[in-house]
N, C-alpha and C positions, 0 to 999 in steps of 0.2 A: 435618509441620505439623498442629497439632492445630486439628477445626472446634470454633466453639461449639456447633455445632449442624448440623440437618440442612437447613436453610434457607442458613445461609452455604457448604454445600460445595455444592448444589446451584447456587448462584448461581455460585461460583465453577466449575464444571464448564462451566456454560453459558456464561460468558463463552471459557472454552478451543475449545469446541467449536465456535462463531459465529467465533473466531480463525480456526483450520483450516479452517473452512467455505471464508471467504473468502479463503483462503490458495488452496485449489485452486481456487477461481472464478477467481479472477483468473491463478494458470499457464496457464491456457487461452483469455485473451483476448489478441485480437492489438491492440487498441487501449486504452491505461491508461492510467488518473487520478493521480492523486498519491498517492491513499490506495493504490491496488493497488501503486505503486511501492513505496510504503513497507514495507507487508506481505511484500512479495516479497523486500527487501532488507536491511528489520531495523534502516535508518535513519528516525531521524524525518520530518514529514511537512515540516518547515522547515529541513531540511537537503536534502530535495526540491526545494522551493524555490527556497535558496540555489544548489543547481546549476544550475539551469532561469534566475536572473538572474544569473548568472555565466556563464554562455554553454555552460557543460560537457555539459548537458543538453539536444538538442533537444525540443522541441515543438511542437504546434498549438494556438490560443487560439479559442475559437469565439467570435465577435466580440456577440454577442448574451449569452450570459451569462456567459462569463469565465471558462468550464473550459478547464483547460489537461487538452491530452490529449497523449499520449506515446506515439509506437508503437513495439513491443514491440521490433522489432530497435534502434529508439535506444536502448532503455531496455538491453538489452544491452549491445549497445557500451559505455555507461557502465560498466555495473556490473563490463566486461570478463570477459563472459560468451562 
């Protein structure tokens, strides 16, 4: 792929490397979000979602502000890990 410039591969580098970043942050949490689910598994974040209200997914919802968390062996299990 050719850059226009040194500005656009730069950005685009950055954005790669913030991927990865949070790629291994989050293999090494034992409690996930939906975004880390997603990252870890390469589905979207409302196909996350859709598991988690379809039942296939368990989670915990923190009653105060509405994060659904996910711990790491369920998020397993699903992914049939």
């Amino acid at each position: 792929m050719a850059y226009k410039s040194v500005k656009e591969y730069l950005k685009k580098e950055s954005k790669e490397k913030k991927y990865l970043f949070a790629m291994e942050k989050a293999k090494n949490k034992p409690i996930l979000n939906v975004t880390d689910c997603s990252i870890l598994s390469g589905m979207s974040m409302s196909t996350i979602r859709r598991a988690i209200d379809s039942g296939d997914l368990k989670f915990h919802q923190i009653k105060n502000r509405g994060r659904l968390l996910i711990k790491r062996e369920w998020f397993d299990e699903w992914i049939g890990l």
